[in-house]
C-alpha positions in Angstrom: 68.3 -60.9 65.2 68.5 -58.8 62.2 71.1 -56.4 61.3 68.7 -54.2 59.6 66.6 -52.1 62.6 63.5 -49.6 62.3 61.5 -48.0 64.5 57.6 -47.3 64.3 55.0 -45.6 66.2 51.2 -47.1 66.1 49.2 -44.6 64.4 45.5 -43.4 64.4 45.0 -41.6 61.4 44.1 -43.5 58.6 42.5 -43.7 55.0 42.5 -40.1 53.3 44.2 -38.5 56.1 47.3 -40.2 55.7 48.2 -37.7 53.2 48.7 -35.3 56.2 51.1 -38.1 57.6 53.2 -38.2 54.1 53.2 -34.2 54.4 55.0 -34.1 57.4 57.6 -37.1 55.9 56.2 -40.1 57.4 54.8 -43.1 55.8 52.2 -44.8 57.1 52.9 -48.9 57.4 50.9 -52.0 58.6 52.4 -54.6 60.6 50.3 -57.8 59.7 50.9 -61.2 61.8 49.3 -60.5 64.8 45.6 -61.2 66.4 44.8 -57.5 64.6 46.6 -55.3 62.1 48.4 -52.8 63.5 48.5 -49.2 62.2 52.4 -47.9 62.2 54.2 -44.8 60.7 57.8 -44.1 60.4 60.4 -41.7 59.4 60.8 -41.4 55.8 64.6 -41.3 55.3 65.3 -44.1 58.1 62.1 -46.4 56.7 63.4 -46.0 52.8 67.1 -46.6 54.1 65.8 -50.1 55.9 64.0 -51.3 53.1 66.4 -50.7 50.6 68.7 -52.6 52.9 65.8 -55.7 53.3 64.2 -55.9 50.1 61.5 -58.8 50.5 64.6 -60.8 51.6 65.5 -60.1 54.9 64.1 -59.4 58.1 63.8 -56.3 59.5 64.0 -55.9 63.9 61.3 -53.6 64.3 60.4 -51.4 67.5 57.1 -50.2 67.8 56.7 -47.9 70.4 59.5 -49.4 72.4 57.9 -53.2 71.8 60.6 -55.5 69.5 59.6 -57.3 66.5 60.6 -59.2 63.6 58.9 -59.1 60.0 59.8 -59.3 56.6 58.8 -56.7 54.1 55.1 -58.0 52.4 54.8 -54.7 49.8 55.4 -51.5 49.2 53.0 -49.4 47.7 55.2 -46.4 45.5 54.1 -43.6 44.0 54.1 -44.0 39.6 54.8 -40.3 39.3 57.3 -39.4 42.3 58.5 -42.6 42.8 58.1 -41.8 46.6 56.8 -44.6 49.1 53.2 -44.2 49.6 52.6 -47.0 51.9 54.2 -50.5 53.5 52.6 -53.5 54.6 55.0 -55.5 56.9 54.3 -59.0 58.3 55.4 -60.2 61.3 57.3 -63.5 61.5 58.9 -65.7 64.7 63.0 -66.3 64.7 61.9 -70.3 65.0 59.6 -70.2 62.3 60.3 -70.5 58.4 59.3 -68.3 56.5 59.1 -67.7 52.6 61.2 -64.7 51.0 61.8 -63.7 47.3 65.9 -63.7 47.2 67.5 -62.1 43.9 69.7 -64.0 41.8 73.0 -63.1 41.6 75.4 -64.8 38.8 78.8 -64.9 39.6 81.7 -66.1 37.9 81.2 -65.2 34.6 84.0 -63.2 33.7 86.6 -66.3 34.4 84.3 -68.4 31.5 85.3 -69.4 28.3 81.8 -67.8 26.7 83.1 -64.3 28.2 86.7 -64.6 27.1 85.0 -65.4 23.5 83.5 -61.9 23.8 79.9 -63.5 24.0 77.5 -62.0 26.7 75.4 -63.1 29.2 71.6 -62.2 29.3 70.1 -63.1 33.0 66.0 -63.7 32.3 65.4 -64.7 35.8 65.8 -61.9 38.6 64.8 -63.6 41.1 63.3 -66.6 43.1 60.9 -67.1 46.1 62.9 -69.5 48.7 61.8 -70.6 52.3 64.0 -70.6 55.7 64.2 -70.0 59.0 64.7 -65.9 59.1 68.6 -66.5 60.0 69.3 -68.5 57.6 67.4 -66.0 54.6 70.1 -65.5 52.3 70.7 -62.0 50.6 70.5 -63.1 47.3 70.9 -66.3 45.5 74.3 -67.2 43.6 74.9 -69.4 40.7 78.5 -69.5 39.6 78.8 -69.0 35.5 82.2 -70.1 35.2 81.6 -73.2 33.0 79.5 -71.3 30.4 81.7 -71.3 27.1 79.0 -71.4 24.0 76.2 -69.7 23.1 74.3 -73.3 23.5 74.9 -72.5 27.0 72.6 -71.4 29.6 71.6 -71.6 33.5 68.6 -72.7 34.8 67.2 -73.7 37.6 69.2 -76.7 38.3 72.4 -74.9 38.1 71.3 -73.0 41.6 73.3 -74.6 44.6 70.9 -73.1 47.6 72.6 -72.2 51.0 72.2 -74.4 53.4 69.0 -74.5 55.3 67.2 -72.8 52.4 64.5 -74.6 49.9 62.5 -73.2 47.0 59.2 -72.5 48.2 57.9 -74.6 45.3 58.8 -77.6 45.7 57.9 -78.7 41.9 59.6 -76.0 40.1 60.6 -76.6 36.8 64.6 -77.3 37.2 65.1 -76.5 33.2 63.3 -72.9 34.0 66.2 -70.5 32.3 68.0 -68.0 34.4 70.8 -66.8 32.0 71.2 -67.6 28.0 74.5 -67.0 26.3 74.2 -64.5 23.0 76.7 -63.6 20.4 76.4 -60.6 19.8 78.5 -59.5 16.8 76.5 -62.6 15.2 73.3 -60.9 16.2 74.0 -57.9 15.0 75.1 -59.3 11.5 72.1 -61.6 11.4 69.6 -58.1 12.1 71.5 -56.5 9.2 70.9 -59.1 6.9 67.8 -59.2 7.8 67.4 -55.9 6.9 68.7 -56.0 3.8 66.4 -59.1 2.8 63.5 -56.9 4.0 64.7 -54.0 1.4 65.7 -56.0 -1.4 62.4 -57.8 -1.0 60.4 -54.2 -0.7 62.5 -53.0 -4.1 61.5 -56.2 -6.2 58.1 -55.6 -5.1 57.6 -52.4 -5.8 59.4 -52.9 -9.2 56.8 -55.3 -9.8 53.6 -53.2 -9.1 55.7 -50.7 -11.2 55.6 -53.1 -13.9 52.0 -54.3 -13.4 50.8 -50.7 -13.3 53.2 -50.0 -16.9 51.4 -53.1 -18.8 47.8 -52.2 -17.2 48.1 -48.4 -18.6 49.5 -49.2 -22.3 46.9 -48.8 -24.9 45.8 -51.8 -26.8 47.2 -51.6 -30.5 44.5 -50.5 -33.5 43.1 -52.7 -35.5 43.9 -52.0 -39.3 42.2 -55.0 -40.8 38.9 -53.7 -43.2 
């Protein structure tokens, strides 16, 4: 059982004439997993509210018209301008059965490391990581604990992630050195981009004194023969 809960309504309208749906605040979802697709709609404010609560990560208890179901969250289809949910394709899933999830990545820990009390900062790269479980056991996100960082040769990667119990990566060859979080200096950064800079302009001032110099001995007349 999930603690995030939504209920749906089968629907009949479909294609165009959703629009109408989205005009009176509903959107219009698909619950895939069954023998056929089945055509849903919901309330706006309650179906947003449950999905941001979900993400792709957790299950959802559905009720469609008064019938109970679990599913996971397979897309969401938002609008580019309004940024309003057009559309949401759910798929159903059984409580016994594992299932794969995409879990974000959570560092922890950082702020006790040496690297942060150096003032350095910690870039994550990796947001997050598909994993496989039964739907209990799908974790919110996935931790990995930053408290040993302490140089900027430091990083975490893959095999730095201690996974929940009952949880596996969904690839089971991924690349263990794949980076999650690099370690950056950034006061050195900064110098290094303004020295950098100032290469760039001291190299753009000799060569333009150069051109300049070029263009002088190109333009000056050659001297007059006097000889008879």
């Amino acid at each position: 059982m999930s603690d995030t809960k939504l209920a749906l309504a089968k629907r009949e309208v479909s294609g165009k004439k959703v629009k109408v749906l989205r005009e009176q605040g509903l959107i219009p979802s698909v619950v895939f997993g069954e023998k056929e697709p089945i055509m849903t709609q919901s309330a706006y404010n309650d179906t947003e509210k449950a999905i941001r609560i979900a993400g792709y990560h957790s299950p959802i208890d559905l009720t469609i018209d008064g019938k109970a179901k679990m599913v996971l969250v397979k897309s969401v289809d938002i609008d580019p301008v309004s940024r309003l949910i057009r559309n949401i394709e759910f798929q159903a899933i059984s409580a016994d059965s594992v299932v794969e999830a995409t879990a974000p990545i959570k560092i922890v820990n950082f702020e006790t490391s040496d690297a942060s009390k150096a003032h350095l900062v910690l870039s994550q790269v990796l947001e997050e990581i598909d994993v496989k479980a039964k739907p209990s056991d799908l974790p919110e996100a996935i931790e990995v604990d930053a408290s040993k960082l302490a140089t900027v040769e430091d990083g975490l990667t893959i095999a730095d992630v201690a996974l929940p119990k009952g949880v596996e990566f969904a690839d089971k060859e991924i690349d263990q050195n794949m980076a999650i979080a690099n370690v950056y200096d950034p006061a050195a950064e900064a110098a290094e981009r303004e020295a950098k800079a100032e290469a760039d302009k001291a190299a753009e001032e000799a060569a333009a004194e150069a051109a300049a110099s070029e263009a002088s001995a190109e333009g000056t007349p050659a001297s007059e023969d006097k000889s008879e």
